[in-house]
C-alpha positions in Angstrom: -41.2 36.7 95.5 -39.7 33.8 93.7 -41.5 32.2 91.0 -41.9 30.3 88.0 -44.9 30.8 85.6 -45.7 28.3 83.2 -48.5 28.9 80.6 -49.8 25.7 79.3 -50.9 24.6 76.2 -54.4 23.5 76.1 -56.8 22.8 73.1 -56.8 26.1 72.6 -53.5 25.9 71.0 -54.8 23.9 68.7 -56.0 26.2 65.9 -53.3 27.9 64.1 -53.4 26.2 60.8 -55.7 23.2 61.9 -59.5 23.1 62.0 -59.7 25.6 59.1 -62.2 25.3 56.3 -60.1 26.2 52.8 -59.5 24.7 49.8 -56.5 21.7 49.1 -53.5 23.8 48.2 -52.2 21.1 45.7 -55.5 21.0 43.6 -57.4 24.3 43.9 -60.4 22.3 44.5 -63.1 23.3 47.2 -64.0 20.5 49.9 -60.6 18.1 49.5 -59.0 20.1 52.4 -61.6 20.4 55.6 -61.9 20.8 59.1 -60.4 17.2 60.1 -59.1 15.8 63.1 -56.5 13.7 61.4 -54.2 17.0 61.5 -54.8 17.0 65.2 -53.0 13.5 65.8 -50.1 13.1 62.8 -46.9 12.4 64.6 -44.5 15.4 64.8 -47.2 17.9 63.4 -46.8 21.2 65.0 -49.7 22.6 66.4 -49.5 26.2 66.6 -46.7 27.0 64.1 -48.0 26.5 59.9 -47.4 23.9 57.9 -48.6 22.8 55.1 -51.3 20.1 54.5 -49.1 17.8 52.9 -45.9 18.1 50.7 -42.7 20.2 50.8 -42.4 23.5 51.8 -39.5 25.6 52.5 -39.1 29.6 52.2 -41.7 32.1 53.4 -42.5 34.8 50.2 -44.9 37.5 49.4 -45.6 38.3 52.8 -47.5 41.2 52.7 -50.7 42.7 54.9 -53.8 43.8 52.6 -57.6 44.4 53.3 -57.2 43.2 57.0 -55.3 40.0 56.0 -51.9 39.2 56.0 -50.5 36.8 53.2 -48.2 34.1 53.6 -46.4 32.6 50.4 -44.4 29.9 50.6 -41.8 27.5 48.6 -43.7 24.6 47.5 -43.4 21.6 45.6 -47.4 20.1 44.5 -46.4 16.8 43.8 -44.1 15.3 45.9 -42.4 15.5 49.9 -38.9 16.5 49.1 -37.8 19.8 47.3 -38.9 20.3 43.4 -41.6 21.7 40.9 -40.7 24.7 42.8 -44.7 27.2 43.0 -45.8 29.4 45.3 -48.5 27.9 47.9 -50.8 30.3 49.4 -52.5 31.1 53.4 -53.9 34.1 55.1 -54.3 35.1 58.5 -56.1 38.1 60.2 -54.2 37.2 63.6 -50.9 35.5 62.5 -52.5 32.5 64.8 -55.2 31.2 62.6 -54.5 30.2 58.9 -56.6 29.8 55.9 -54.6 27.4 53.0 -55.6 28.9 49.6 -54.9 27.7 46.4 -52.1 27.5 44.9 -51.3 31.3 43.6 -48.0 30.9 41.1 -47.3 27.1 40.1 -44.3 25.9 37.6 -45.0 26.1 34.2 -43.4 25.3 31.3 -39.7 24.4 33.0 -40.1 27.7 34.6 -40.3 27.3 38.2 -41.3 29.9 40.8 -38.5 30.7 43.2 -38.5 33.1 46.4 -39.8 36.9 46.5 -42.0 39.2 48.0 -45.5 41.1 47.4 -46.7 44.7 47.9 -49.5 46.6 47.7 -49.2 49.1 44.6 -51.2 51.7 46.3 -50.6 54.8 44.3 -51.2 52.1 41.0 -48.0 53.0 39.8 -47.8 49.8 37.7 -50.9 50.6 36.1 -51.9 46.8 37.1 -55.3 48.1 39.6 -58.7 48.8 38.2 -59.0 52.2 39.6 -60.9 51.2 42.8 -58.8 49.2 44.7 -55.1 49.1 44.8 -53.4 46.1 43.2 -51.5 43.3 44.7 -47.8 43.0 43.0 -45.6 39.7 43.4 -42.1 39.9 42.7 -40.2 36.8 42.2 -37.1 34.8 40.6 -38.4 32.7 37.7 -36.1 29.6 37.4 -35.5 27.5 34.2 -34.0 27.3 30.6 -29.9 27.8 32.6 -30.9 31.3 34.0 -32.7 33.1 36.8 -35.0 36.3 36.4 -37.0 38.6 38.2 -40.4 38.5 37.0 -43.6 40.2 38.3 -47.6 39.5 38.9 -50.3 40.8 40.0 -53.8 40.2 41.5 -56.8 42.4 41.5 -58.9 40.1 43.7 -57.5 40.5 47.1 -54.8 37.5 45.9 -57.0 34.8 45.2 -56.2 34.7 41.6 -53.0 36.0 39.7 -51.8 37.5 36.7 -48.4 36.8 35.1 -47.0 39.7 34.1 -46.6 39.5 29.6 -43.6 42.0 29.9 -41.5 39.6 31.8 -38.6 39.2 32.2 -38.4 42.4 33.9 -34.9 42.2 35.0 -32.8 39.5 33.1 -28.7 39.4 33.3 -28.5 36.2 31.8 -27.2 34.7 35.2 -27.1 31.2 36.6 -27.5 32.4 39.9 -29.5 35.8 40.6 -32.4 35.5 43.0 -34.9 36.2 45.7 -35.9 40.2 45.2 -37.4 41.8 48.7 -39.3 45.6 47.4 -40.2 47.9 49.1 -41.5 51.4 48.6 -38.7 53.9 49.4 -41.1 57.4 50.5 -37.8 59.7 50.7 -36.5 59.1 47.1 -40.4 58.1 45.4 -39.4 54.5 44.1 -39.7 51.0 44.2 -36.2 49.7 45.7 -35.6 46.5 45.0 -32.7 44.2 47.2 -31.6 40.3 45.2 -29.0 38.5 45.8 -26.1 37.5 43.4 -25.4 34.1 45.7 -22.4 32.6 44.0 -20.5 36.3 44.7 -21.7 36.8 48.2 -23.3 40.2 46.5 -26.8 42.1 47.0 -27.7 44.2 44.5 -30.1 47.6 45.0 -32.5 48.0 42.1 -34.9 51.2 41.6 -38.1 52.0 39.8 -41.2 54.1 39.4 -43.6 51.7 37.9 -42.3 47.6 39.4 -41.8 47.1 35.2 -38.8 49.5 34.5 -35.4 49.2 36.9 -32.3 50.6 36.7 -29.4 49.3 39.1 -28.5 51.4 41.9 -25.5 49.9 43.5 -24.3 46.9 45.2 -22.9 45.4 48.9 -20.9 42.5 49.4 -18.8 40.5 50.2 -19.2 41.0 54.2 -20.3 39.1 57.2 -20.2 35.7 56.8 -19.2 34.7 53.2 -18.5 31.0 53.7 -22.0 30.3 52.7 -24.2 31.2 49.2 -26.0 34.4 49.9 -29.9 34.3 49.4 -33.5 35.5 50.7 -31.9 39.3 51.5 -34.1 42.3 53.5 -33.7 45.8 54.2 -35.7 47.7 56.5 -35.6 50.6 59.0 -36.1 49.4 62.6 -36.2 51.8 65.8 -34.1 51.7 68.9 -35.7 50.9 72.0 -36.1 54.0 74.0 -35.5 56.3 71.5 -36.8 58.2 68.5 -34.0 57.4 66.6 -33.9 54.8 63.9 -31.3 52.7 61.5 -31.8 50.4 58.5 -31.1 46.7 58.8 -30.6 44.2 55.8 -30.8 40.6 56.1 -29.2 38.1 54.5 -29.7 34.1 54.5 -26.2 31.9 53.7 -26.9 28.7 52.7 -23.7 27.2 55.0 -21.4 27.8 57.3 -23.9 29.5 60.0 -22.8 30.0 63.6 -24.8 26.7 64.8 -23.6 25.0 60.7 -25.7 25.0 57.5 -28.0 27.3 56.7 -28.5 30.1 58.8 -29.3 34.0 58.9 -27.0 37.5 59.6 -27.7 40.9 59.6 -26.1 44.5 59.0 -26.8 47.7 60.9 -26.3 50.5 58.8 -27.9 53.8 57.0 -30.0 53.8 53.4 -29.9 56.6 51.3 -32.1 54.9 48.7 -29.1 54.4 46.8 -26.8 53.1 49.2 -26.7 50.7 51.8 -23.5 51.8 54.4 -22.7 49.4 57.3 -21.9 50.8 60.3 -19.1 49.5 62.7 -20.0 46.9 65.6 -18.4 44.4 67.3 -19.8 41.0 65.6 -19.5 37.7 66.5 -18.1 35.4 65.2 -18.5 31.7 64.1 -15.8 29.0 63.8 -14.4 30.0 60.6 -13.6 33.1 61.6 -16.0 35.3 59.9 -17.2 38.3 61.5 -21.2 38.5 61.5 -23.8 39.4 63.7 -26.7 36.2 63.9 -30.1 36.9 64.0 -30.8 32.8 65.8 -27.9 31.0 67.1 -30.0 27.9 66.6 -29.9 25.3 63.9 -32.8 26.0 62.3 -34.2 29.4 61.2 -33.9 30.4 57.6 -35.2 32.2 54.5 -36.4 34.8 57.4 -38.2 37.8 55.6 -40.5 40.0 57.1 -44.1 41.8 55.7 -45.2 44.6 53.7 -47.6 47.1 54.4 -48.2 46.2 58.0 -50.4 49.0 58.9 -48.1 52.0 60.3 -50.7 52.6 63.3 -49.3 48.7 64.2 -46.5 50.0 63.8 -44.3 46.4 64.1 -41.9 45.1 61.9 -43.0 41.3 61.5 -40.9 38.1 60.3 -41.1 34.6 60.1 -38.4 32.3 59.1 -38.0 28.5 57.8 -37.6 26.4 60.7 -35.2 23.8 59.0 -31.5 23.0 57.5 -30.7 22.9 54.3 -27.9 20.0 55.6 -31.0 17.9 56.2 -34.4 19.5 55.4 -35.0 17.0 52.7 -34.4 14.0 55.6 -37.1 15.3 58.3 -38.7 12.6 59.5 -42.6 13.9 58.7 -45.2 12.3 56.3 -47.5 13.9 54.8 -45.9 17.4 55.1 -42.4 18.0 55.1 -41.8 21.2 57.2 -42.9 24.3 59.6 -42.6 28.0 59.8 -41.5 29.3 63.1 -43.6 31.6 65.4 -44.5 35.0 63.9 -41.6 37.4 65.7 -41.7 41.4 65.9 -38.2 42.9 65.7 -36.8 46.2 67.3 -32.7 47.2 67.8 -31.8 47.6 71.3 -28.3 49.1 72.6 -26.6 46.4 74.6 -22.8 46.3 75.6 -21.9 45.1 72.5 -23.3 47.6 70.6 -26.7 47.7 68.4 -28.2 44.3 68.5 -31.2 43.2 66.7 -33.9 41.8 69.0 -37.0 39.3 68.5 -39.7 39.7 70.3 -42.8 36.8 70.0 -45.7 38.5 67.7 -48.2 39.2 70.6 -51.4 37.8 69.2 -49.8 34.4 70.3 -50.7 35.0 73.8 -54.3 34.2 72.7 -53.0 30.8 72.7 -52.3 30.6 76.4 -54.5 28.1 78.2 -54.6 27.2 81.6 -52.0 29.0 83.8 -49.4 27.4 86.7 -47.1 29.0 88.5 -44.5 28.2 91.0 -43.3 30.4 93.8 -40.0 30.0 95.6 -38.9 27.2 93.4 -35.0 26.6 94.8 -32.7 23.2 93.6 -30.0 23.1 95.4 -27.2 21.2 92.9 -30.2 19.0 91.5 -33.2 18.2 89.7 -36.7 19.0 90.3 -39.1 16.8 88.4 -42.6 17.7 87.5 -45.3 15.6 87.5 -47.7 14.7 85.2 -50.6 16.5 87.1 -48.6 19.6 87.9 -46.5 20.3 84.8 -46.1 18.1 81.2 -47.1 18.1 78.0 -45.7 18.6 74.4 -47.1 22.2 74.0 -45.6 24.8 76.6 -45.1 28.1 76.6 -42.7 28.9 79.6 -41.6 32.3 81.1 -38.9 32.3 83.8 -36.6 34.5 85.4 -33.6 32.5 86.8 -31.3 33.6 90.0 -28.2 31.7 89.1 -26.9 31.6 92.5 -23.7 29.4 92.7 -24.6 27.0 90.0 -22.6 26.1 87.2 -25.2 25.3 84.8 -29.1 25.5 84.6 -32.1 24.9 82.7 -35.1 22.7 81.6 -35.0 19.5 80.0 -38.3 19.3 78.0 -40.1 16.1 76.1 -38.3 14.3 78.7 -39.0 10.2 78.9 -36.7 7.0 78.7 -33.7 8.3 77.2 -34.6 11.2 75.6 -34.7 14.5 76.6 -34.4 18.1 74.7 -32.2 20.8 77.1 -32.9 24.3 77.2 -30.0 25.3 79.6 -27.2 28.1 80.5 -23.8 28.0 80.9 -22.9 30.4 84.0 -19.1 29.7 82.8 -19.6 30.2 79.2 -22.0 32.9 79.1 -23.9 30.9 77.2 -27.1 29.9 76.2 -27.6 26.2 74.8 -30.1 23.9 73.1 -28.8 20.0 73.3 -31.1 18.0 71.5 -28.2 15.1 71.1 -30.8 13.0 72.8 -33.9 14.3 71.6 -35.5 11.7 69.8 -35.4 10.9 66.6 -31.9 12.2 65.5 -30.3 9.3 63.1 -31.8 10.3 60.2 -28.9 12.7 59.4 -25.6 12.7 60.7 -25.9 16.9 61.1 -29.2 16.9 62.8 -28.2 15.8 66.3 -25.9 18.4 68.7 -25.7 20.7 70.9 -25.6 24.5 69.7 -25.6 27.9 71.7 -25.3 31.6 71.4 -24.4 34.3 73.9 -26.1 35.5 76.6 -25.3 38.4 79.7 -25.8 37.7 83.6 -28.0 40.9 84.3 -27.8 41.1 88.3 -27.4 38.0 88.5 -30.5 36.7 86.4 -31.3 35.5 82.8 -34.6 35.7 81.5 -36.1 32.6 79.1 -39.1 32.3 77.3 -40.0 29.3 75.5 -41.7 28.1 73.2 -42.3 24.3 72.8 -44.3 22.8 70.0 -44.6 18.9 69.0 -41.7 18.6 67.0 -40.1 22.6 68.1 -38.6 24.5 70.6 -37.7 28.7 70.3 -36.1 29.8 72.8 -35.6 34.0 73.9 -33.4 34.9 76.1 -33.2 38.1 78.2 -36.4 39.5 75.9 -35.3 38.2 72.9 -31.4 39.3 72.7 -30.7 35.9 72.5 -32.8 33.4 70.3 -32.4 29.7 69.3 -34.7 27.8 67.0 -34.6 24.2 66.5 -36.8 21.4 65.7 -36.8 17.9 67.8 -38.8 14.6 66.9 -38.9 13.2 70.4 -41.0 9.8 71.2 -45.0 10.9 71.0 -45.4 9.4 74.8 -42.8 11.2 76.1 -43.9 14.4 77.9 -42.2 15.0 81.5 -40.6 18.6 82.2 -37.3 19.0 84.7 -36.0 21.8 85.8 -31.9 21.1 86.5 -29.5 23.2 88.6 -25.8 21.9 88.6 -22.6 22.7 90.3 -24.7 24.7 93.1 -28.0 26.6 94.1 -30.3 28.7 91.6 -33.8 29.6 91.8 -36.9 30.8 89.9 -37.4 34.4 91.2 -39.4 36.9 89.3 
């Protein structure tokens, strides 16, 4: 039976970081941040992706699970909207859905800023940092100032409401310009701490190990490879099983600050084995962008960076889990949002699936979002024949949509969604039967002159299986993720479109195509 199922966003979308009772990341002080319906009604603020109350924010850090929460650390700048006073602001979630802003838990201090990392839970106390009941919380980061870049360490004995700088930092110091963003992990097989930071300026990761977080001792490197035109940054390495086996490989992640496949900032990723000393890339058949670089994308969309995923996700969960930055480094410091400047994308679980092309890393929405899902339409034998069927405002609209549909291509050339739609604007979600491809256009979504790089159309590649594609979306006020074919594909970019305009079309051009399921 043909059909299209839209679930619809209703106020009950309205609760992932809003109408939460915390205190005001920028001061620390109880009562300045409160349930408030201001949040509710701020022009482009996203509704069920975080943000932060107000000010800059750009990469995720620290993101660890501990005592039934899971921590979310970000790049934050205190005092001002635009990137600077680099510290580490502070939420936690016990369903990835609802946030909680704490204070800030590592601010800038003495021309020191706090740059990226990552957190884990010392559970064996090998630092020596826990009290002997509980086990310590552990933040490594890059500490920024004075010409160089370090790796220091701190930890928390208080579930991460307060922290401790660590008085034996530096812990890793090469005197370097440029040598950031550590992602640790507890490697079982060898008994360390394996730590993976990035060397940016050489397009090189280097492995470190250690038994106690304090003491390391280089283990090797990788790099160059991939994509190179860009810095390298935010790295990860993790095992991740293949669908519909028992079998498993390692993937590490890294962030280039330019020359993605969609341009700018963007985010690639190796298949390969870890030995605990060695990171070995197996061989696949990558894309490629327009410089001719060989990679393999994790989004194909403009804006998804600094992606890292969490520690210590219970292993009965049994999910790896990610977030990335939903913005550009070409224009993040341009978006047009006051008081906040910024959004994390949806929580994403991530799996390896054997396609045609080989091993390809797949994102899969974090299931607790489903919660979300409001009231419920769906539409059976839905058929255009070479044309556009416009939904009305009763049946089908609004600015917060999650949509599920399995498309028959028929003979059309070209098919899709046009969401946010009103006089002149319009964001496309579409596919290119000729091409293979699947598209975001947001040339005409809105707002788009505030940076010459923002507007554009950009896509990645996506099979015909018997004769269908499978999207889900995900549209927010001022987003849109798309998944195609259960996450093969993914795009991720952000739109500012008119606040009144909220019609939904579904196109079909060159031909017939219909929602089937």
């Amino acid at each position: 039976m043909a059909k299209l199922s839209i679930v619809i966003a209703t106020a009950c979308m309205l609760h992932s970081v809003l109408d939460i009772f915390g205190e005001d990341p920028s001061t620390g002080r109880l009562s300045d941040y409160r349930k408030t319906s201001q949040y509710y009604y701020e022009l482009h603020r996203p509704q069920f992706h975080f943000t932060p109350p107000m000010n800059w924010m750009n990469d995720p850090n620290g993101m660890v699970f501990y005592d039934g929460e899971y921590h979310l650390f970000y790049q934050h700048n205190p005092h001002g909207n635009t990137w600077g006073h680099m510290s580490w602001g502070h939420a936690v979630s016990k369903d990835l859905v609802h946030w909680e802003h704490l204070p800030i838990a590592l601010q800038d201090h003495y021309g020191v800023m706090i740059f990226s990392g990552s957190a884990v839970v010392d559970f064996k106390n090998t630092s020596g940092f826990g009290d002997g009941t509980k086990p310590p919380l552990v933040a490594i980061y890059t500490g920024h100032g004075h010409g160089k870049q370090t790796q220091d360490i701190a930890y928390s004995d208080d579930r991460g409401r307060t922290w401790t700088k660590y008085e034996g930092n530096p812990v890793i110091d090469l005197n370097m310009a440029d040598f950031r963003d550590p992602k640790v992990f507890w490697h079982e097989a060898s008994h360390k701490w394996v730590m993976t930071v990035s060397i940016p300026l050489e397009r090189k990761l280097r492995f470190y190990g250690s038994s106690n977080l304090k003491e390391w001792e280089l283990l090797s490197e990788f790099g160059p490879a991939g994509a190179v035109k860009g810095i390298w940054e935010c790295p990860d390495l993790f095992p991740l099983e293949i669908e519909g086996t028992h079998h498993s490989k390692w993937v590490l992640i890294v962030n280039i600050g330019s020359g993605s496949i969609a341009g700018g900032s963007g985010c690639q990723y190796f298949i390969g084995e870890f030995d605990g000393t060695h990171f070995t890339v197996d061989s696949a058949s990558p894309q490629s962008n327009a410089s001719g670089e060989q990679a393999n994308w994790v989004d194909h969309g403009k804006d998804f960076y600094a992606a890292v995923s969490w520690s210590d996700v219970p292993k009965e969960d049994g999910r790896r889990l990610w977030l990335g930055w939903l913005s550009n480094w070409q224009y993040a410091n341009n978006i047009p949002t006051h008081p906040w400047r910024s959004a994390m994308s949806i929580p994403r679980s991530l799996t390896l699936r054997g396609t045609s092309q080989g091993l390809r890393l797949i994102q899969s929405p974090a299931k607790e979002l489903r919660k979300l899902r409001g009231k419920e339409i769906a539409y059976h034998e839905l058929e255009i024949m070479n044309g556009t069927r416009t939904f009305t405002e009763g049946e089908l609209s609004g600015k917060r949509l999650e949509i599920i549909a399995t498309i028959e291509l028929g003979s059309a050339s070209e098919v899709g969604f046009r969401l946010r739609k009103g006089k002149d604007e319009a964001s496309l979600v579409g596919y290119d039967v000729i091409r293979n491809t699947l598209f975001v256009d947001r040339t005409q979504s809105g707002d788009v002159a505030f940076h010459e790089d923002f507007g554009g159309k950009h896509e990645g590649p996506l099979a015909i299986e018997n004769g269908h594609i499978h999207l889900q979306i995900f549209l927010d006020d001022s987003s849109i993720e798309v998944f195609g074919n259960l996450g093969e594909t993914v795009l991720s970019e952000r739109i500012f479109p008119s606040p009144d305009n909220i019609s939904v079309e579904y196109f079909s051009k060159g031909g017939d195509s219909k929602i089937s399921s």
